[in-house]
Structure formats: C-alpha cells, structure tokens
C-alpha distance (Angstrom), angle and dihedral (degrees) to the residues before:
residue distance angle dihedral
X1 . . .
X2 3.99 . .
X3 3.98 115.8 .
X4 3.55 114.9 -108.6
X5 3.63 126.3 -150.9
X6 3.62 124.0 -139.1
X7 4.03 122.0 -150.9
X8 3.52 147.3 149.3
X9 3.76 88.2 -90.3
X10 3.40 100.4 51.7
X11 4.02 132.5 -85.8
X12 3.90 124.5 -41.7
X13 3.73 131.9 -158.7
X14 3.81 144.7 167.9
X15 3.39 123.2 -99.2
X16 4.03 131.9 -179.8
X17 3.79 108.6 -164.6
X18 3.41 122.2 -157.3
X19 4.47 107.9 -147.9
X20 3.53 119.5 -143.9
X21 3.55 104.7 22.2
X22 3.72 125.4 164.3
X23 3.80 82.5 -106.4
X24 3.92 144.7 -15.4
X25 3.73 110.9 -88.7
X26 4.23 140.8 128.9
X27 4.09 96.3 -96.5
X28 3.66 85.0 -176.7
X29 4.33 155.2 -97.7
X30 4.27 108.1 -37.8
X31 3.98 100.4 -162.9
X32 3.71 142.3 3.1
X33 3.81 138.8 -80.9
X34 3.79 117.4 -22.1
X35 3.85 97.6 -8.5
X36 3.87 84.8 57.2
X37 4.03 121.4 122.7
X38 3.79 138.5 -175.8
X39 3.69 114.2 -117.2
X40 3.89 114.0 -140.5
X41 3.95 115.2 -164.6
X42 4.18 99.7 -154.8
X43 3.74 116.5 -166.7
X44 3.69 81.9 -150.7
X45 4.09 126.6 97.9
X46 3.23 125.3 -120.2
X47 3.72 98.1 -114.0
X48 4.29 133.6 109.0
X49 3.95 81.1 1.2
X50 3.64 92.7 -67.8
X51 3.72 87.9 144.0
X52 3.76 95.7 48.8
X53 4.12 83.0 52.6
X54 3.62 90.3 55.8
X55 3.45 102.6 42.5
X56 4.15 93.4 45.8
X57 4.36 78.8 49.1
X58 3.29 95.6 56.3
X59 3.57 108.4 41.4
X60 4.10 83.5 46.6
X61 4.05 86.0 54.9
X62 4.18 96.8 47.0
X63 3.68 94.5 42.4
X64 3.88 97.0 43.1
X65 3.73 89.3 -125.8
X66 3.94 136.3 136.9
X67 3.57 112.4 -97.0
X68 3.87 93.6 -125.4
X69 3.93 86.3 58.2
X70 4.36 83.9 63.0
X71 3.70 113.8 74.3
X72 3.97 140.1 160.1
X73 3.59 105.3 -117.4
X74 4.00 91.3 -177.0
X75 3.57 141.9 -1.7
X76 4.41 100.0 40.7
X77 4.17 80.2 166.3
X78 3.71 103.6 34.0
X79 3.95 133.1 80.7
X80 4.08 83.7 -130.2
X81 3.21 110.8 75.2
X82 3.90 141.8 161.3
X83 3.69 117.9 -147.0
X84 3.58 133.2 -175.3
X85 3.70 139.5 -147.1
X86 3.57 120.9 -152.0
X87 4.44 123.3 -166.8
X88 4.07 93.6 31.1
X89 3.35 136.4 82.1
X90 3.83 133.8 -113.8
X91 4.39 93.2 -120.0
X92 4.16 79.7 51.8
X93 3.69 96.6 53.8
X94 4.02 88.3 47.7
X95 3.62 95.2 47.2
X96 3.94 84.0 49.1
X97 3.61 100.1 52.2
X98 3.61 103.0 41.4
X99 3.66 89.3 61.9
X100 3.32 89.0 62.6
C-alpha cells in the first residue's frame, strides 16, 4: 500500500498518472514502502489540464468527497504528482482504495 501523509490540511499521497488510457482506473502500487505511489490510468489527455480535471474527478468520485476537497499539491505539468485530500481520514482513504 502507498504511504499516506497526515496534516493539518488533510492527507497527501503520490500518484503517477498514466494520460490517455483506454479508461480512468487505479492500475496499481509502482514501488515499495515510502517511495511507493498509486498509478492512475486517465482516459483523459494531457492537454488544457484535462488530465488534472480527471484525475481531481475521480479521486472525488472513489473517495465520496467534494471535488474542492481534491487538489494537486505539486506537479500540475508532470506525470508525478502529489495530491491531497482534505475532510477524510487516512484509515478512510485505505478502506477506499483497497476495494478497488
């Protein structure tokens, strides 16, 4: 399982995504431990932050949160990326993700 981060403004954790996919889904963990990170396959391109859109969408969707409570902390123009979460807790993001 990817580390999650706990803060005062919610919980943060890597994600690689993966543009243009046949469609938006978790494929899976890339690496071990604390250097570990979620892929994300997006159907969407990586154009006018139509990826970005996706990704904050679908992570919104899974977790059953508002999309203003999903942001991109770093890495708007990169396939690395570290999102956070704000209004849920790290043992709810877990839960949420291994069901996928």
């Amino acid at each position: 399982m990817i580390p999650l981060r706990e803060t005062e403004l919610g919980v943060s954790f890597s994600v690689r995504v993966q543009p243009r996919a046949s469609r938006t889904a978790v494929a899976g963990v890339l690496g071990e431990g604390e250097t570990a990170v979620l892929k994300v396959a997006l159907a969407a391109p990586p154009v006018e932050d139509r990826a970005n859109e996706a990704l904050i969408r679908f992570f919104a969707e899974i977790l059953e949160v508002p999309r203003s409570a999903v942001s991109i902390v770093s890495g708007d123009r990169s396939r690395n990326k570290l999102v956070r979460i704000s209004g849920i807790k790290p043992e709810t993001i877990r839960k949420k993700l291994v069901q996928l």
